[in-house]
C-alpha positions as CSV (number, residue, x, y, z in Angstrom):
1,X,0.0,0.0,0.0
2,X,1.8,3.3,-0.9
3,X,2.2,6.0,2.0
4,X,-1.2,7.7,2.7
5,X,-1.1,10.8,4.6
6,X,-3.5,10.4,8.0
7,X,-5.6,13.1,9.4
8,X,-8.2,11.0,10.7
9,X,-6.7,10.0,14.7
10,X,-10.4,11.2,16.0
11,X,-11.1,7.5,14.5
12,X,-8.6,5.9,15.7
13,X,-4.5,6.1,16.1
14,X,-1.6,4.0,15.1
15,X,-0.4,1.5,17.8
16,X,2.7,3.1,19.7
17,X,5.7,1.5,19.8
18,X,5.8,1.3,23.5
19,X,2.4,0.3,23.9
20,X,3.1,-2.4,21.5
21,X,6.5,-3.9,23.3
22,X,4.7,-3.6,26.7
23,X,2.0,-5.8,25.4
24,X,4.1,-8.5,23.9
25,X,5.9,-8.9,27.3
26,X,2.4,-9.3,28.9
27,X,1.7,-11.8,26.3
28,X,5.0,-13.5,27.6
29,X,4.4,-13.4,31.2
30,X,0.8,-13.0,31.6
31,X,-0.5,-15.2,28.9
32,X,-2.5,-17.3,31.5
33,X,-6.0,-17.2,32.3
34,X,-6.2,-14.8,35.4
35,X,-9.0,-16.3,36.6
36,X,-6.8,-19.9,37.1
37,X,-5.5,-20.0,40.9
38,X,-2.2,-21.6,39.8
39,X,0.7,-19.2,39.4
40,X,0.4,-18.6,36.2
41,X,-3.0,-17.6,36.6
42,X,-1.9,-15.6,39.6
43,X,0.9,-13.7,37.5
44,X,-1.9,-12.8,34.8
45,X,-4.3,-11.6,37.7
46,X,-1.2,-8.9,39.3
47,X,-0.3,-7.4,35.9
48,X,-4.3,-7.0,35.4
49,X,-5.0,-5.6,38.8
50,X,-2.0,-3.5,37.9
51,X,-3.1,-2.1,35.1
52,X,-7.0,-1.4,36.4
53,X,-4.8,0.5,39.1
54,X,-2.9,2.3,36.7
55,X,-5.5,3.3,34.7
56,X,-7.5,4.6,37.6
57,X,-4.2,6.5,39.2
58,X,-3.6,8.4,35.5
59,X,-7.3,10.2,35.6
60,X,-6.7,11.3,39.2
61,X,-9.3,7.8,40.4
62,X,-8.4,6.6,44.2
63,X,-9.2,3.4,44.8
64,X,-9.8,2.7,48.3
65,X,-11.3,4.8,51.0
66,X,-14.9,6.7,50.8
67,X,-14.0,8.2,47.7
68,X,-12.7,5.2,45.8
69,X,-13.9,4.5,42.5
70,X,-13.5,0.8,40.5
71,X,-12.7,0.5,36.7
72,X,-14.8,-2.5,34.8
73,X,-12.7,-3.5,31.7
74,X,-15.1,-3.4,28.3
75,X,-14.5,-4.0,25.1
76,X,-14.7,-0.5,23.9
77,X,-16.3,2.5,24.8
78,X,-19.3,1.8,23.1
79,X,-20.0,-1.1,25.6
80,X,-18.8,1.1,28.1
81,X,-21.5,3.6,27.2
82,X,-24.4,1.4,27.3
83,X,-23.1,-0.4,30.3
84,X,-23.6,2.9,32.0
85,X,-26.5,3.7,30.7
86,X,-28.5,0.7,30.6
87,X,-26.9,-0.2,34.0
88,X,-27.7,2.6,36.2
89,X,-31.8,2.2,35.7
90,X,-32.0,0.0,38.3
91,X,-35.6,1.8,39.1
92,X,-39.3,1.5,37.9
93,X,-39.3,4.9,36.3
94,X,-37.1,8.1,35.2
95,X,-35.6,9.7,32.7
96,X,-32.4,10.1,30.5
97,X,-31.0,13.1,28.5
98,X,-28.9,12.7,25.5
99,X,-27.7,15.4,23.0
100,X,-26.6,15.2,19.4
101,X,-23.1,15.7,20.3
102,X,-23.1,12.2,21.9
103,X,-21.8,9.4,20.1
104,X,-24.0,7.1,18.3
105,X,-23.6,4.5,20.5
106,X,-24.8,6.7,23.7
107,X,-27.5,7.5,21.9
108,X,-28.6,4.2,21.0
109,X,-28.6,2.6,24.9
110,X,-30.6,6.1,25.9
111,X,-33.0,4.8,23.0
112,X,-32.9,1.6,23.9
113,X,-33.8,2.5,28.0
114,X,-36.8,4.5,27.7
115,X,-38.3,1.8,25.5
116,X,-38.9,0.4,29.0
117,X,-42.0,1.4,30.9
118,X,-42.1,3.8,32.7
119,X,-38.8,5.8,31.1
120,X,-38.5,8.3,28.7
121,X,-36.4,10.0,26.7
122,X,-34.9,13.9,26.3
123,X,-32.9,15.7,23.4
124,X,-31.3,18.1,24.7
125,X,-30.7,21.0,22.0
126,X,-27.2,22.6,21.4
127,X,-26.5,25.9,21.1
128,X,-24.8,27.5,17.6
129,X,-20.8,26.1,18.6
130,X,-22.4,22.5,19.5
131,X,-22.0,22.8,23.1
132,X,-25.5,21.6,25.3
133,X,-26.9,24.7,26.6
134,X,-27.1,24.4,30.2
135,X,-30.3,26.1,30.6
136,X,-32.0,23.5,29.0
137,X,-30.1,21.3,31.0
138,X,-31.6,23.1,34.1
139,X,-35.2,22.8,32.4
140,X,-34.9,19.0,32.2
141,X,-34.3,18.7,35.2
142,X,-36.9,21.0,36.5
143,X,-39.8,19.0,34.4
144,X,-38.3,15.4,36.2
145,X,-38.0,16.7,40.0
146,X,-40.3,13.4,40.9
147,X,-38.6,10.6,38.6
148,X,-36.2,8.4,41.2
149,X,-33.6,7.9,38.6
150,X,-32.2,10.5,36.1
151,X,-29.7,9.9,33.8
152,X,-27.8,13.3,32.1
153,X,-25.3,11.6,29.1
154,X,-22.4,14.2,28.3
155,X,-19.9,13.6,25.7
156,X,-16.7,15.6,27.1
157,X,-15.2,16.4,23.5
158,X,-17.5,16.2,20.0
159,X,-15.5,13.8,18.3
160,X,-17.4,15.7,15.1
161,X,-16.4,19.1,15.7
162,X,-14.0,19.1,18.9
163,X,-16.2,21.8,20.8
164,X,-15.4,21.1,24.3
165,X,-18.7,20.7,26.7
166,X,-18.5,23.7,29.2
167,X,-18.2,23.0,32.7
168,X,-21.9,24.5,33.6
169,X,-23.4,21.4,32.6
170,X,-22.0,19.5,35.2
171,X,-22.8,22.4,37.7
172,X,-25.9,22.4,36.8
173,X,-26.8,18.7,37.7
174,X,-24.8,18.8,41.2
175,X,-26.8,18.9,44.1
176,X,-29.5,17.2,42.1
177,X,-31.1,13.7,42.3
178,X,-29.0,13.2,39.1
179,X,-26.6,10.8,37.9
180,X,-24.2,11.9,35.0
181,X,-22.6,9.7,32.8
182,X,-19.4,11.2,31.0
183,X,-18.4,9.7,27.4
184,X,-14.2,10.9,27.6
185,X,-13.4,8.9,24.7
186,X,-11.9,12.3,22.7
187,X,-10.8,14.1,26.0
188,X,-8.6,12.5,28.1
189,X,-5.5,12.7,26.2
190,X,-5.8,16.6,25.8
191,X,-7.7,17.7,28.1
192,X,-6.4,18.8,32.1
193,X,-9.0,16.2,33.1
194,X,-9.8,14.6,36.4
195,X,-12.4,12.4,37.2
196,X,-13.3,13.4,40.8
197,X,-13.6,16.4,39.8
198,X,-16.1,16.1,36.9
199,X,-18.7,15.0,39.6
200,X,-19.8,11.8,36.9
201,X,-21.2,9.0,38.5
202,X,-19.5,6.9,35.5
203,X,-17.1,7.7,32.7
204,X,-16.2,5.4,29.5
205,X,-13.0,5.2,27.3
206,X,-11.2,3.8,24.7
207,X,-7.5,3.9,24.5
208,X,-6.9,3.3,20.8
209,X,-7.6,7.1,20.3
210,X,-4.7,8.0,21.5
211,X,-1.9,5.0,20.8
212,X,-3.5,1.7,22.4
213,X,-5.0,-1.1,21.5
214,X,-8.2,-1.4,19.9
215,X,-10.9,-4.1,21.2
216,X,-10.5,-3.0,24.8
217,X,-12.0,0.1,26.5
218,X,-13.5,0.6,30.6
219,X,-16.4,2.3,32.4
220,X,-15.2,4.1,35.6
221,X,-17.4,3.8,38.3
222,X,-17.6,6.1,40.9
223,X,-17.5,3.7,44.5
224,X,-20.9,4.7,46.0
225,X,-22.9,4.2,42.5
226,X,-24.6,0.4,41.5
227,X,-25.1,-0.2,38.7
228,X,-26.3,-3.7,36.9
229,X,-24.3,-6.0,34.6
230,X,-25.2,-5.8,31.1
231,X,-23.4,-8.9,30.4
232,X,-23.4,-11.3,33.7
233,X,-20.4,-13.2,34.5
234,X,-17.6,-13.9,37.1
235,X,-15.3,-12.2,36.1
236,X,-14.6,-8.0,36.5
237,X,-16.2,-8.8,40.2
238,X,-19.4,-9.7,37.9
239,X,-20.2,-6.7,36.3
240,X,-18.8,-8.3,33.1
241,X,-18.6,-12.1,31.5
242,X,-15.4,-13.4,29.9
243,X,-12.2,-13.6,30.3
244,X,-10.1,-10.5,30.7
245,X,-7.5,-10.0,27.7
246,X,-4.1,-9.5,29.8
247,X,-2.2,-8.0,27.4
248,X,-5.0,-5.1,26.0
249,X,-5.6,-4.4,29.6
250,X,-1.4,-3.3,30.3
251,X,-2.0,-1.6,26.2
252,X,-3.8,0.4,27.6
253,X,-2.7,1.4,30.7
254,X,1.0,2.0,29.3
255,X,-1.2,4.2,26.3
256,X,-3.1,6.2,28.9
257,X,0.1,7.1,30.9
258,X,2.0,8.5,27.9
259,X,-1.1,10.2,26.8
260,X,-1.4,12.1,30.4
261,X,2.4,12.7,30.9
262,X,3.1,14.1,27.0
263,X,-0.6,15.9,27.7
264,X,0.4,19.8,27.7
265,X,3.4,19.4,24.9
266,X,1.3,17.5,22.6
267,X,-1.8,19.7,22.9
268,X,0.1,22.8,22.6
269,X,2.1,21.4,19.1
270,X,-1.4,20.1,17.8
271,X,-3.0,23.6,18.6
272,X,-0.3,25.3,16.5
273,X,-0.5,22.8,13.8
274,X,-4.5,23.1,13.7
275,X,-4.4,26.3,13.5
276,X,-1.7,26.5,10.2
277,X,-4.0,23.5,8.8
278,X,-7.1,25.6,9.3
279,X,-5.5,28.9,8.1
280,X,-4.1,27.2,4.8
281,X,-7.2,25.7,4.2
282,X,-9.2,28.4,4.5
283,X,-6.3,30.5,2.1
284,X,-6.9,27.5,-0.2
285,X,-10.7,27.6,-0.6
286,X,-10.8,31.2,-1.0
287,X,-8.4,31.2,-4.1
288,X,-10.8,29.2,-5.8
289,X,-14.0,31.5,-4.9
290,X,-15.2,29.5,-1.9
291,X,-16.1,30.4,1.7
292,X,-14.9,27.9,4.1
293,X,-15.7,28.0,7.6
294,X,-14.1,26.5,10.8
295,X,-17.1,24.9,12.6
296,X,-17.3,25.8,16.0
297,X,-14.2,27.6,15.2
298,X,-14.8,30.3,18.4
299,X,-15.2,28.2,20.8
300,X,-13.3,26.3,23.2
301,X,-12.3,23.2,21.3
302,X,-9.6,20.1,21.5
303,X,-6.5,20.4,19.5
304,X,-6.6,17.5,17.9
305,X,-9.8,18.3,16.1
306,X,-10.9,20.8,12.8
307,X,-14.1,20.4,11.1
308,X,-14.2,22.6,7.9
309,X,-17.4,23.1,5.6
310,X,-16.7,24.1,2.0
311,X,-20.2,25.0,1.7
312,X,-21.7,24.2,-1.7
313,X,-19.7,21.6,-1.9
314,X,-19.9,17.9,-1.5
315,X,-18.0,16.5,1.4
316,X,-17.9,13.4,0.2
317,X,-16.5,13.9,-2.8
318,X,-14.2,16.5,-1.3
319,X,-13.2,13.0,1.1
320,X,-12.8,11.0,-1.7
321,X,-10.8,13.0,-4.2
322,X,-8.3,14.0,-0.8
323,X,-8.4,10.0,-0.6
324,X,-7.4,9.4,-3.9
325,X,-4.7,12.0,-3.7
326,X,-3.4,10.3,-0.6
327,X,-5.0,12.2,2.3
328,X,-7.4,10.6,4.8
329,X,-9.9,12.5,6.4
330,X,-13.3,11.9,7.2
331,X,-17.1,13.5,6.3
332,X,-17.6,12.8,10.6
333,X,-17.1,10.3,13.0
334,X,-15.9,6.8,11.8
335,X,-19.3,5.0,13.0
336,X,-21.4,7.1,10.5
337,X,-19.0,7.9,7.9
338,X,-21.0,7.3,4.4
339,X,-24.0,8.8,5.3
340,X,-25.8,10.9,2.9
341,X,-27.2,13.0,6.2
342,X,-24.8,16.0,8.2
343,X,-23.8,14.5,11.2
344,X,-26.4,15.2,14.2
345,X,-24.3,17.4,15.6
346,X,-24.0,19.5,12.8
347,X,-27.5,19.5,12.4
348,X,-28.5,20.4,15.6
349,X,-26.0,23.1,15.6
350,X,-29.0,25.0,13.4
351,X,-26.3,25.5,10.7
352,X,-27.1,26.7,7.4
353,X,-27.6,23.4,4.9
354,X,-24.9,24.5,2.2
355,X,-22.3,24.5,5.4
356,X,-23.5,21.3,7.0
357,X,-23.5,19.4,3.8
358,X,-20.1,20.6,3.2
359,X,-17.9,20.2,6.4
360,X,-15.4,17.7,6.3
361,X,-13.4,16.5,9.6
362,X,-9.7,16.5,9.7
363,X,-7.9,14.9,12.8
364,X,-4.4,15.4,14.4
365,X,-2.4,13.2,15.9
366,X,0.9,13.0,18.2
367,X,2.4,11.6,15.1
368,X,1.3,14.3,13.2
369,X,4.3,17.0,11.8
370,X,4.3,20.7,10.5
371,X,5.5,18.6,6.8
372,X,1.9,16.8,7.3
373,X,0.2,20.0,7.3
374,X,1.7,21.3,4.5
375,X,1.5,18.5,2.1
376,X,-2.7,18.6,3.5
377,X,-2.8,21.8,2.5
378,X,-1.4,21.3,-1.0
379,X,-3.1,18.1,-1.4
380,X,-6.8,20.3,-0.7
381,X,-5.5,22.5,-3.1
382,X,-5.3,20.4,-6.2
383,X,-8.6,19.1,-4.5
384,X,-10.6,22.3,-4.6
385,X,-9.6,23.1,-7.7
């Protein structure tokens, strides 16, 4: 395959080195079933333990004492999301609040929950830079004040436009009979994020956006909140069913703890480099009569994330000609690329149509160079034209 140039890490990011030798070693050692009670079983168990601990220590997490909080290992954060969701019902009635910033997958389990009697359902709207307003937050919450159980769903970073979610939402639902559940899948390698301080009652990730491994992700659980297995079993003190995969679990843990330590460099390079991306594009577009605009450009975003709408345009041809050419970027997140629709968060952003139907996402990556850039811009170029 000859070299592509990648702009798409929002979907998901090459394997790093060290994450890779650090999982082959746990093959080595920890290649036993760490449920087995003989040693080798026993050596498997420590280096997962390890890493649930490791995991938990990186996002600020303690894990004993009144304000512990315990780490279920998923398969990705998609499982993660509806194991939160679908998990903390445990009630005959209430309510749960989603936006169109949230991932598909969050969506779906909110869906899928007030199917059940005696639930329901709430979009929350977002304001024009794709950030849930807070006052409707407040209203929501002021039209449940009965319900036993309610459920606000917050994604911490759009993975379609980067827009941070402003820190009134969560204000907003403390002191209530509310439980939040925090999707961090986008944030937590950019972000100055700690989980005690979010006030979620659960919190999913994934570490292949940002250098793990891929088939693994975890719902944090904060200690004084139950919540119900969606998939029964022994194992992960029976919140979950099947045997833990060793090696993804220290992948991810190794990921996670370069991610937080490299945290302010990385960020600061990818902000510059965003920014020359965006400012080239946009130079690009106009010598060839268009108007491009930065969604959510204004506001307070992630680095790692542009999403630019050449409006009048087709953004999936745009995608495919940059493909062809040998850039990869995407028309929005990776679970709903191909559609012929905006993505939802686009389209609750009340953007004009030409803009939503042209906006195309570019992604940044640790791996990603000032050279990148430049050959991106060049490559939109011949691609605009």
């Amino acid at each position: 395959m000859a070299a592509v140039l990648y702009l798409d890490h929002a979907a998901t990011t090459p394997l790093r080195p060290e994450v890779e030798a650090a999982m082959a070693e746990a093959g080595r050692v920890g290649f036993a079933n760490p449920s087995s009670q003989h040693a080798a079983g026993r050596r498997a168990r420590q280096l997962l333990e390890e890493a649930r601990e490791r995991i938990l220590a990186a996002i600020g997490c303690r894990t004993t004492g009144s304000h512990r909080y315990r780490l279920v290992f998923t398969s990705g954060a998609t499982e993660a999301n509806r194991m939160a969701v679908m998990g903390l019902e445990r009630s005959p009635a209430g309510a749960v609040a989603v936006s169109a910033r949230d991932h598909a997958s969050l969506r779906a389990a909110a869906d899928a929950l007030a199917t059940r009697p005696g639930w329901s359902r709430a979009e929350l709207p977002l304001d024009q830079h794709g950030r849930t307003d807070p006052d409707a937050v407040a209203a929501w919450l002021d039209t449940t004040p009965s319900l036993p159980r309610r459920i606000l769903c917050s994604t911490l970073v759009c993975g379609q436009t980067g827009v941070c979610e402003p820190p009134p939402v969560a204000v907003v639902a403390a002191g209530q009979s509310c439980l939040m559940h925090a999707d961090a899948t986008q944030a937590v390698a950019f972000t100055d994020l700690s989980v005690p301080g979010l006030g979620v009652a659960t919190l999913a990730l994934a570490p292949h956006k940002f250098g793990g491994p891929r088939g693994i992700g975890s719902l944090v659980i904060r200690g004084d909140v139950d919540l119900d297995p969606l998939q029964p079993g022994p194992q992960e003190t029976g919140m979950r069913g099947g045997t833990e995969p060793v090696p993804l679990a220290v992948g991810f843990a190794t990921a996670l703890e370069l991610a937080r330590a490299e945290r302010a460099e990385v960020a600061g390079r990818l902000t510059t480099l965003r920014e020359r991306l965006e400012a080239g594009v946009l130079a690009a577009a106009a010598r060839h009569g268009m108007n491009a605009v930065v969604i959510g450009g204004s506001a307070d975003r992630s680095p790692q994330i542009t999403t630019i709408s050449f409006p009048g345009r087709d953004r999936q041809a745009i995608v495919m000609a940059a493909d062809l050419a040998g850039l990869c970027c995407a028309t929005g997140t990776a679970c709903a690329s191909g559609s012929s629709e905006p993505a939802p968060a686009l389209a609750a952003m009340r953007l004009a149509e030409p803009i939503a139907r042209g906006a195309v996402r570019f992604s940044l990556g640790r791996s990603t160079t000032e050279s990148d850039v430049d050959q991106a811009i060049a490559i939109l170029e011949k691609v605009l034209s």
